[in-house]
C-alpha positions as CSV (number, residue, x, y, z in Angstrom):
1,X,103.6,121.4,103.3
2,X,106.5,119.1,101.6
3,X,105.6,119.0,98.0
4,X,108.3,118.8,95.9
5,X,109.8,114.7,97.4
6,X,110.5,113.2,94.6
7,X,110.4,109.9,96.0
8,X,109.9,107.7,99.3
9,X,112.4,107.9,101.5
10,X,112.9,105.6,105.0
11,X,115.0,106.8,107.9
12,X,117.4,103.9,108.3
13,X,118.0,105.1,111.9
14,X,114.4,105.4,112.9
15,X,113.2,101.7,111.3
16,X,112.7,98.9,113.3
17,X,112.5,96.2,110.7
18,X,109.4,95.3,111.3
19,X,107.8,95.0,107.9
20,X,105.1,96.8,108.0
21,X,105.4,99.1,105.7
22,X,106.7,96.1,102.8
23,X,103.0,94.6,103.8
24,X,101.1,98.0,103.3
25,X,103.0,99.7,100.6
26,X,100.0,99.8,97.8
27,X,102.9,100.3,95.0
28,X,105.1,97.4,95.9
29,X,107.8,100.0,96.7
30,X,109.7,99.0,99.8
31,X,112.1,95.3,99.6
32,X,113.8,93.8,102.1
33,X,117.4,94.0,101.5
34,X,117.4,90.6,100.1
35,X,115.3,91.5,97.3
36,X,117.3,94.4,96.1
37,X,118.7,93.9,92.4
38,X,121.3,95.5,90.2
39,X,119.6,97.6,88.8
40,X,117.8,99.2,92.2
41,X,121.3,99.2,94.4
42,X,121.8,103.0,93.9
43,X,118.7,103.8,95.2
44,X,120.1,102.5,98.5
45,X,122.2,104.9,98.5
46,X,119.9,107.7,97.5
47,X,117.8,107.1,100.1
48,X,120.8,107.2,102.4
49,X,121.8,110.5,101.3
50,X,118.4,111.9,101.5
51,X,118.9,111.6,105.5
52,X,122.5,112.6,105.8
53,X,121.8,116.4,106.3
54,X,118.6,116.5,107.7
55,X,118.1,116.4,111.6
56,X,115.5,113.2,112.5
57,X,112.1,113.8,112.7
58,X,110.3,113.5,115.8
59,X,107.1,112.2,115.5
60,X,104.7,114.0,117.9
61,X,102.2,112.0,119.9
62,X,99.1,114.0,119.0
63,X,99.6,113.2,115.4
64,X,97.0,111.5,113.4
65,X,93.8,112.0,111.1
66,X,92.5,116.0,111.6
67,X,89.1,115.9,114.0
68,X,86.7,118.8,114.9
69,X,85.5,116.9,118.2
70,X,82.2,117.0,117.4
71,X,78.8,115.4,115.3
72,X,76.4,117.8,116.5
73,X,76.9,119.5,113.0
74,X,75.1,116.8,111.3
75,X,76.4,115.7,108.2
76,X,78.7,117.2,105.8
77,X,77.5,117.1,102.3
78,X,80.5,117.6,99.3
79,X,81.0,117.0,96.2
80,X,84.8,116.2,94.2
81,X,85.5,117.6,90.9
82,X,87.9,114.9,89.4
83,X,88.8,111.6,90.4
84,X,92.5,111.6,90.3
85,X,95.5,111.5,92.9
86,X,94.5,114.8,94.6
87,X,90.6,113.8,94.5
88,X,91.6,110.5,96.3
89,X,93.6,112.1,98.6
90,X,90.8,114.6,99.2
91,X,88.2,112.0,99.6
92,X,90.3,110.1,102.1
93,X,91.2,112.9,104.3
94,X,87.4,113.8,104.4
95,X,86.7,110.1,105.4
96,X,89.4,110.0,107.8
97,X,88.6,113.3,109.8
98,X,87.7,112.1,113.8
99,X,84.1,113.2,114.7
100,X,82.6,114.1,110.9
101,X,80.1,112.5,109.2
102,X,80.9,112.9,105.2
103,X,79.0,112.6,102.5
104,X,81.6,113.0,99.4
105,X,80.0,112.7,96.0
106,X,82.6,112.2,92.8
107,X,82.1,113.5,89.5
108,X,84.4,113.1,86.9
109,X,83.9,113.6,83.6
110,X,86.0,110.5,81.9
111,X,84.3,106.9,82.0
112,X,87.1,106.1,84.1
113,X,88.6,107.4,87.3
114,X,92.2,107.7,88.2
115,X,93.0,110.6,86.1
116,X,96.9,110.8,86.0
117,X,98.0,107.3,87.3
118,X,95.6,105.4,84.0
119,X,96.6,108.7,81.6
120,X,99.6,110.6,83.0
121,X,101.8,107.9,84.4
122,X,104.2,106.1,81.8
123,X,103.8,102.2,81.3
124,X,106.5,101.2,82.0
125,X,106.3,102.7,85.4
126,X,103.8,99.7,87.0
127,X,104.8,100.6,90.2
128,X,103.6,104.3,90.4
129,X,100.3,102.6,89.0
130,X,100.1,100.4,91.4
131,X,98.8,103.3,93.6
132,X,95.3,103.3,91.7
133,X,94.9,100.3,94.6
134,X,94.5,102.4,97.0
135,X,92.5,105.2,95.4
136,X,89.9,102.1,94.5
137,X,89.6,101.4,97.9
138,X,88.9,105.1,98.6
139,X,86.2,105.1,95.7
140,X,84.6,102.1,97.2
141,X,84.1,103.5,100.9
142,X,80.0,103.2,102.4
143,X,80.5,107.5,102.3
144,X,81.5,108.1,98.5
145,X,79.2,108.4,95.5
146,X,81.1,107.8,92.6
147,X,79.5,109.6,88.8
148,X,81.6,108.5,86.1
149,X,81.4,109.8,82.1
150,X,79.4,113.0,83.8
151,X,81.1,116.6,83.6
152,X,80.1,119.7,85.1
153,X,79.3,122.4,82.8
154,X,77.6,119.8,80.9
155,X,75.3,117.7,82.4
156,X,75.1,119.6,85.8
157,X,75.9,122.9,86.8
158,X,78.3,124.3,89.1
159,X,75.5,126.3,91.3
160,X,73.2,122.8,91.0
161,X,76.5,121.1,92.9
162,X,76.2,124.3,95.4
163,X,72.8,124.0,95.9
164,X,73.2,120.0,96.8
165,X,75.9,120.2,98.4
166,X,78.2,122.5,101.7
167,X,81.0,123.1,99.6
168,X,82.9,121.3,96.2
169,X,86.0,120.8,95.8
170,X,87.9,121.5,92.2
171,X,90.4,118.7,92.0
172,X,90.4,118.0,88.0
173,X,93.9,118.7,87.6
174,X,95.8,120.9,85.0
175,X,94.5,120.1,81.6
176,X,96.1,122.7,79.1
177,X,99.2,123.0,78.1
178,X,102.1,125.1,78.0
179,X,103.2,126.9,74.8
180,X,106.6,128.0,73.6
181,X,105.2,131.1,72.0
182,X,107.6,131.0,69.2
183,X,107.3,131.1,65.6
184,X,106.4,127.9,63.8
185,X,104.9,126.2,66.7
186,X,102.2,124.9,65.1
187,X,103.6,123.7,62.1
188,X,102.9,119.8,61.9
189,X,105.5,117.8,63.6
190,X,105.4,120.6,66.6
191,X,103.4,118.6,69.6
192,X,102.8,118.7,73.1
193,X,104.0,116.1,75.4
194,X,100.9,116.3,77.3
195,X,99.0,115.1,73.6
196,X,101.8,112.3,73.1
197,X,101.1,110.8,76.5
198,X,97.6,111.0,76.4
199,X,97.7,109.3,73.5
200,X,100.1,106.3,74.0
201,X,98.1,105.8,77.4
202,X,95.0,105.2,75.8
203,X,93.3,108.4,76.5
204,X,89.9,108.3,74.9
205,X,90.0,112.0,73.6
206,X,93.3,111.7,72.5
207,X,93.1,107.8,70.6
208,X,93.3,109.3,67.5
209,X,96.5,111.0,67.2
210,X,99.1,110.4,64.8
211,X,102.3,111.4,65.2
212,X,105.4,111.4,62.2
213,X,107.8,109.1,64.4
214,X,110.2,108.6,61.0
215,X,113.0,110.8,61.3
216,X,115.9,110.0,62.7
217,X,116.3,112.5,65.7
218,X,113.5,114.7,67.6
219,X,113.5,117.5,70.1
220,X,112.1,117.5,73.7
221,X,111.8,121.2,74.8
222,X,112.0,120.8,78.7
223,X,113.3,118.7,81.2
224,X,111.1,117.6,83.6
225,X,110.4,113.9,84.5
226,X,107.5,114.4,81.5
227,X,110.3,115.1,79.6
228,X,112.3,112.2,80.5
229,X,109.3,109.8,79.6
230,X,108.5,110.8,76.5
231,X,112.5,110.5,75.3
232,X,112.3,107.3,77.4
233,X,109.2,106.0,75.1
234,X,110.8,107.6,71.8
235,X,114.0,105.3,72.4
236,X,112.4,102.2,74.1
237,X,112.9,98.5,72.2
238,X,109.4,97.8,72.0
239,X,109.7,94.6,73.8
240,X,110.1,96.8,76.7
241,X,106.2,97.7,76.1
242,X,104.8,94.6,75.7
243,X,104.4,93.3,78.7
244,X,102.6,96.7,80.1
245,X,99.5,98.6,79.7
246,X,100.3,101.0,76.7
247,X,97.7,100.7,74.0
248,X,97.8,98.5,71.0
249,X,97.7,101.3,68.4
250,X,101.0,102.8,70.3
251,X,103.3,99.6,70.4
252,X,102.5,99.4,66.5
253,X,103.5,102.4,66.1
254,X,106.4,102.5,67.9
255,X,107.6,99.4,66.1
256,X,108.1,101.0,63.2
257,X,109.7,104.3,64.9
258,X,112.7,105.6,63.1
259,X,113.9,107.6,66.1
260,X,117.8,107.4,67.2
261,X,118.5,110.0,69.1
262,X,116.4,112.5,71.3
263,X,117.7,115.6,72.7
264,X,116.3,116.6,76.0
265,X,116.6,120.7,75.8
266,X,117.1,122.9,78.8
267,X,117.0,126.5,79.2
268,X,119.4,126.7,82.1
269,X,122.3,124.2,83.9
270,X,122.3,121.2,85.1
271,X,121.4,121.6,88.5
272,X,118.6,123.9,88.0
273,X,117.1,120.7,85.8
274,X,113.6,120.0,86.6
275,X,113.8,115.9,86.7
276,X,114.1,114.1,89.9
277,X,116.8,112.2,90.8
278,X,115.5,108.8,90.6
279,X,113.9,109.5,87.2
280,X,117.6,110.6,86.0
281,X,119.3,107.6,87.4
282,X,116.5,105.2,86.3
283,X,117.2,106.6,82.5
284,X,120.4,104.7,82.5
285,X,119.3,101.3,82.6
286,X,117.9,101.5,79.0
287,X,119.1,98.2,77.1
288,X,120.5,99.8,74.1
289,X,120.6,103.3,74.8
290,X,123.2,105.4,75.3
291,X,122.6,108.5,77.9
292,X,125.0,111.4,77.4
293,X,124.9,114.5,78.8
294,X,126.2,118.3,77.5
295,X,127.6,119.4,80.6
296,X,127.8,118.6,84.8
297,X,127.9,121.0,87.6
298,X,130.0,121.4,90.9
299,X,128.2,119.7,93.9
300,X,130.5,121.0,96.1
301,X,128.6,123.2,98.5
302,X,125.4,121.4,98.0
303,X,123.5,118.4,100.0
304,X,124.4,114.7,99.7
305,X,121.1,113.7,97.6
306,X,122.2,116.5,95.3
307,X,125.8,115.5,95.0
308,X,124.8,112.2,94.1
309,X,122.4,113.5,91.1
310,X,125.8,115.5,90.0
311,X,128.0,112.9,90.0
312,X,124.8,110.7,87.6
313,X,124.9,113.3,85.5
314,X,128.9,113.4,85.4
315,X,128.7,110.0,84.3
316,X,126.5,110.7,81.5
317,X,128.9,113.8,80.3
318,X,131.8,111.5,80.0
319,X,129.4,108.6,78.6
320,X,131.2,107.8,75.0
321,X,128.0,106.3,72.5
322,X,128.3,102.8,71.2
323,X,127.8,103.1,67.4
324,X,124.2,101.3,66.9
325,X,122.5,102.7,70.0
326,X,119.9,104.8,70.3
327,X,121.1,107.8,72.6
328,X,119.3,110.4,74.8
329,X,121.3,113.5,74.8
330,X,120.6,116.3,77.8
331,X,121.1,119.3,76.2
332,X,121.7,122.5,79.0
333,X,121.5,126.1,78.0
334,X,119.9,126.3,75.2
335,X,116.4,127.9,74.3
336,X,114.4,127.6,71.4
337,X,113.6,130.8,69.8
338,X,112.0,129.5,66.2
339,X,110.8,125.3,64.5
340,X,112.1,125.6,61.5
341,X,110.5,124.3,58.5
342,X,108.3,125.4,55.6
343,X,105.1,123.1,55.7
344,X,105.8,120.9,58.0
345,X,108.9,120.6,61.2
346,X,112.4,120.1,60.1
347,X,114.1,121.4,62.7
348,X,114.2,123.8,65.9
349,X,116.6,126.9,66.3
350,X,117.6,128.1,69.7
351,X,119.9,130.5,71.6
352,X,122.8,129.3,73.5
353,X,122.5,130.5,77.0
354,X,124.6,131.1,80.0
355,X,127.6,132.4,77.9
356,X,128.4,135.0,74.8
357,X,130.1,136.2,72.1
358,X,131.6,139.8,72.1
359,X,128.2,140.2,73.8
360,X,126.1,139.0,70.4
361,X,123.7,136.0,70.8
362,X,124.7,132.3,69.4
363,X,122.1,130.9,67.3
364,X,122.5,127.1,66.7
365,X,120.0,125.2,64.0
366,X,119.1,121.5,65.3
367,X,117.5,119.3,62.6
368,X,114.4,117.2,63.7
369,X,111.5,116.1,62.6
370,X,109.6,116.4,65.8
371,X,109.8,118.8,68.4
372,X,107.9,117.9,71.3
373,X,106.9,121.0,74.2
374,X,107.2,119.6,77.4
375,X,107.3,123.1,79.6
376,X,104.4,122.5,81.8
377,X,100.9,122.0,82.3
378,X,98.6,124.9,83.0
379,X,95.1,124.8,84.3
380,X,91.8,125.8,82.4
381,X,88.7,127.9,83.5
382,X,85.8,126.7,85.4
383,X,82.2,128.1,85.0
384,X,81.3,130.3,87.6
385,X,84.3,129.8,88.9
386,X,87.0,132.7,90.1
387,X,90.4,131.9,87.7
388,X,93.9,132.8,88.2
389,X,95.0,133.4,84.1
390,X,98.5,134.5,84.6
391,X,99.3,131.6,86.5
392,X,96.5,128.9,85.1
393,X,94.9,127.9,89.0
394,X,92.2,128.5,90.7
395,X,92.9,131.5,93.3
396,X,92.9,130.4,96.5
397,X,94.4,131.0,100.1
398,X,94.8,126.9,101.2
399,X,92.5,125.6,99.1
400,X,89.9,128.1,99.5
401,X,89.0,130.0,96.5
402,X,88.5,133.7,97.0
403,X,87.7,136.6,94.5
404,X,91.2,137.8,93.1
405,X,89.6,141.5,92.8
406,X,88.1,141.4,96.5
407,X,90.0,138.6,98.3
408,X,86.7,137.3,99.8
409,X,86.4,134.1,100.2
410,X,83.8,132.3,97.6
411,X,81.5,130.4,100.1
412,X,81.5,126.9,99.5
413,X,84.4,126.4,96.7
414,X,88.0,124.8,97.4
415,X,90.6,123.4,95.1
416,X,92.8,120.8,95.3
417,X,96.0,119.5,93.2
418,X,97.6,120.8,90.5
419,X,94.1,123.3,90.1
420,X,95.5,124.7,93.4
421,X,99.0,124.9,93.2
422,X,100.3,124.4,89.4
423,X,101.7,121.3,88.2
424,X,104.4,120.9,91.2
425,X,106.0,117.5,92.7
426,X,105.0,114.1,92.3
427,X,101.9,111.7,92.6
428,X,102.0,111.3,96.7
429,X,102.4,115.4,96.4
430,X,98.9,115.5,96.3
431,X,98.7,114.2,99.7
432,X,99.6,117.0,102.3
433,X,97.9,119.5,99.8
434,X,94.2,117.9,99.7
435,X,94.8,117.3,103.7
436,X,95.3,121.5,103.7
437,X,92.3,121.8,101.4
438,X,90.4,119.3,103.4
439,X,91.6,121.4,107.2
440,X,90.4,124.8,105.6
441,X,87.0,123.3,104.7
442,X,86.2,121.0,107.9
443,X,87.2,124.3,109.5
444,X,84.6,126.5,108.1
445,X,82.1,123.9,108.4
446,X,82.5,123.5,112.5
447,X,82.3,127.5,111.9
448,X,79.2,127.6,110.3
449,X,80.2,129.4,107.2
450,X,79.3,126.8,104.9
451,X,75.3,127.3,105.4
452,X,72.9,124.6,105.4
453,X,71.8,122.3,102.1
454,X,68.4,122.0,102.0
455,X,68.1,119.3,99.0
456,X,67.5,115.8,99.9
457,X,70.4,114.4,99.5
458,X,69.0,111.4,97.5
459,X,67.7,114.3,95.1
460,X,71.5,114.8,93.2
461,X,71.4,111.1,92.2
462,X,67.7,111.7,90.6
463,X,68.5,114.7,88.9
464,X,71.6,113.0,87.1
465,X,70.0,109.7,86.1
466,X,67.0,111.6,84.6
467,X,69.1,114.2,82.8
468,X,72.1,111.6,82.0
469,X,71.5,107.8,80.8
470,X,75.1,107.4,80.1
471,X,76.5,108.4,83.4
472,X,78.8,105.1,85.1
473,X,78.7,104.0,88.5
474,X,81.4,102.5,90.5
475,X,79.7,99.1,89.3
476,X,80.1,100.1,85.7
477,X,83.6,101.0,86.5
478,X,84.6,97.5,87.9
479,X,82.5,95.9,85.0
480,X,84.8,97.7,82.1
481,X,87.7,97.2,84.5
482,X,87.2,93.5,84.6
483,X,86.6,93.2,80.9
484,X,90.6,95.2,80.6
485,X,92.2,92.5,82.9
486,X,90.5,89.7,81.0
487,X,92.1,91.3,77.5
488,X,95.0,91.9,79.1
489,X,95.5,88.0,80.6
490,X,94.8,86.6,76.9
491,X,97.3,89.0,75.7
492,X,99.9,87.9,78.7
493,X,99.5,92.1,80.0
494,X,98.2,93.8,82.9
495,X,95.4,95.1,81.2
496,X,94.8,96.1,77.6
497,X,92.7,99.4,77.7
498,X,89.5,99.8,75.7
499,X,89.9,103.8,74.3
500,X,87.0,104.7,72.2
501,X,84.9,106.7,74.9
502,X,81.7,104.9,73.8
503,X,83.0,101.6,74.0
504,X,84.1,102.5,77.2
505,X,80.7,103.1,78.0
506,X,79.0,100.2,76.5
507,X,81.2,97.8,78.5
508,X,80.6,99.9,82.1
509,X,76.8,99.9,81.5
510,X,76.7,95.7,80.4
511,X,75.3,97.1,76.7
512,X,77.7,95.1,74.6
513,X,81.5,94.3,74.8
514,X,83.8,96.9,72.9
515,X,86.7,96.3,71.1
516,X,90.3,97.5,72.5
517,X,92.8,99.9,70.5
């Protein structure tokens, strides 16, 4: 299972140029050659380095959607916990698999679905978005059951899913956060990248952040493609945002961001840097920013795709700022070890790594006035569910959670995404790993060891509407969508996002039309 792609790549000797995949792409990323610009020209090339040192792929001819050959099972009954990329993905394999008929319920707890492509994925990034296409045309198919604004734990228990349904699947994604676990980490002005982009995507838990944007330089502890955004964001001309779906209360303050300089911090070297390559090279094309880099490495032994992402960030370390930019510096080997500051952040100290003096530590003092933790996402506990602490997941063998003391498999329970695996590899990630989830299930299924629901299956439905007035549909969905595209037309955007979670809810259910932030 290929998780860590960090983008789509097509074998120039295996196409046939015969469009289809420009006419099926749901997030506009393939052109003809005609179409290709400036700005995405080194792509090109990525792409053609990407198959330089890899033997083709043979497609074998028994390939296809997984099948267990037969319907004299009756039907499978199973609920989704989440509604994001790998809850999609899930739901479509389910769908997809030859000779089962599925019933898949979706619960998720937001009024919206999409999970990280409306919350995690930056705005100005339309393209990735452009995916939620495709997961609405999932949601909408005759064998789904989509309950929106209804969590479990809350308005229905996990043993109520169990007792409704052969098996659930956890697929909600990795909602914690990291910590640095130094001192002064929760002095104001010290903030997780996981709040900040909740926040300037409209998130409705998250709305009412405020974040001190008026010094002159901040921190980014990390340097992963989350990383990259939220420097990306920090250093942006606002006229950049404008035009996409970032929420009202975010462009204004941006506007009046003081922010000139963000320094992306890595523990380690270059090459072991966590951002992909096209997020790296995209970084470049800033209008008015200035990308430098504190050091390069020596491709020499390594692949072509790799060799290309050294010689990017080559450029970078010999980049010279123009006084008057903005400037996003990649910092390597350096890790922070203390913020500094009295009542509030003024600055972060860290350890150089990788070399020493007369074997004593360097200790270097960077001023800031916001430090931003972007080392990772981490899953959180599930009632009466099984849970991984050390490493924040659900413990599983392919999907199927087991008991960590026993290693028995729990009957019924699988995972999916990030939940499964930790917060690895991109959106389409989530593909192969709900189609392993989806295999292990389908295969316990035809074995039997998923029991037999006695409920009627129009029961679950009752039981929600009578315990849950508030819970949206799929038609309250498209109703508050709707009412988001009409904003956004009169505002010349893509949407403008309404982020108060009860407005959200009055719009879905036709109660009265809410006011955007």
């Amino acid at each position: 299972m290929n998780i860590r792609t960090e983008m789509l790549f097509i074998d120039p000797g295996a196409c046939i140029d015969c469009g289809a995949c420009v006419d099926e792409c749901p997030v506009d990323a393939i052109v003809p050659p005609e179409d290709i610009t400036p700005a995405t020209e080194p792509f090109v090339e990525l792409n053609a380095a990407y198959f330089r040192d890899r033997p083709p792929v043979v497609s074998s001819s028994n390939e296809g959607a997984p099948g267990i050959g037969t319907t004299a099972l009756g039907s499978l009954r199973v609920a989704i916990v989440g509604s994001g990329p790998s809850a999609c993905y899930t739901a479509d394999a389910l769908c997809g698999t030859k000779g089962l008929d599925v019933e898949v319920t979706i619960l998720e707890k937001l009024p919206t679905p999409g999970g990280l492509v409306r919350y995690g994925v930056a705005p100005d990034h339309a393209a990735t978005k452009g995916i939620s296409t495709l997961f609405a045309r999932t949601l909408g198919r005759k064998s789904c059951t989509v309950h929106l604004n209804t969590e479990v734990g809350v308005h229905v228990t996990h043993d109520e899913l169990l007792r409704h349904h052969h098996a659930v699947i956890y697929a909600s994604g990795a909602e914690g956060d990291r910590r640095l676990g130094i001192p002064g980490e929760d002095l104001p002005g010290t903030v997780a990248a996981r709040d900040f982009v909740l926040w300037y995507n409209g998130h409705p838990d998250h709305a009412d952040r405020t974040f001190d944007l008026s010094d002159e330089c901040a921190v980014v502890v990390g340097n992963g493609n989350v990383a990259l955004d939220v420097a990306r964001i920090l250093t942006s001309d606002v006229s950049r945002l404008t035009g996409t779906d970032i929420t009202e209360n975010a462009l204004e303050v941006l506007a009046s961001c003081r922010i000139r300089k963000v320094v992306v911090l890595g523990r380690r070297g270059p090459e072991h840097a966590a951002f992909s390559t096209a997020e790296l090279l995209g970084l470049g094309h800033l209008p008015g920013v200035d990308v430098t880099a504190s050091h390069s490495f020596d491709p020499a032994a390594a692949d072509a795709l790799t060799r290309i992402r050294a010689s990017i960030l080559d450029r970078y370390h010999n980049t010279e700022p123009v006084p008057g930019n903005r400037r996003i510096h990649l910092q390597f080997f350096r890790s922070p070890i203390e913020v500094i500051g009295a009542s509030a952040t003024d600055g972060l100290r860290v350890e150089v790594t990788g070399t020493a003096l007369d074997g004593e530590s360097e200790i270097e003092d960077m001023t800031a006035g916001l430090v931003v933790r972007s080392v990772g996402f981490r899953g959180r506990p599930l009632p009466g569910v099984p849970f991984d602490e050390r490493r924040g997941v659900l413990p599983n063998r392919n999907g199927a959670v087991h008991d960590p003391a026993t290693g028995t498999p729990v009957r019924g329970v699988y995972t999916a995404g990030w939940l499964k695996r930790g917060p690895s590899g991109v959106i389409g990630s989530n593909r192969s790993c709900s189609e392993q989830t989806v295999a292990e299930l389908v295969s316990d299924f035809a074995a039997g060891r998923l029991g037999v629901v006695e409920e009627d299956p129009r029961e679950f439905g009752r039981l929600l509407a009578q315990r849950h007035a508030d819970r949206v549909d799929l038609a309250g969905w498209k109703r508050l969508d709707a009412h988001e595209r009409k904003l956004g037309r009169t505002a010349g955007r893509p949407r403008v996002k309404v982020v108060d979670r009860l407005g959200m809810v009055d719009v879905a259910l036709g109660r009265q039309v809410s006011k955007s932030t």
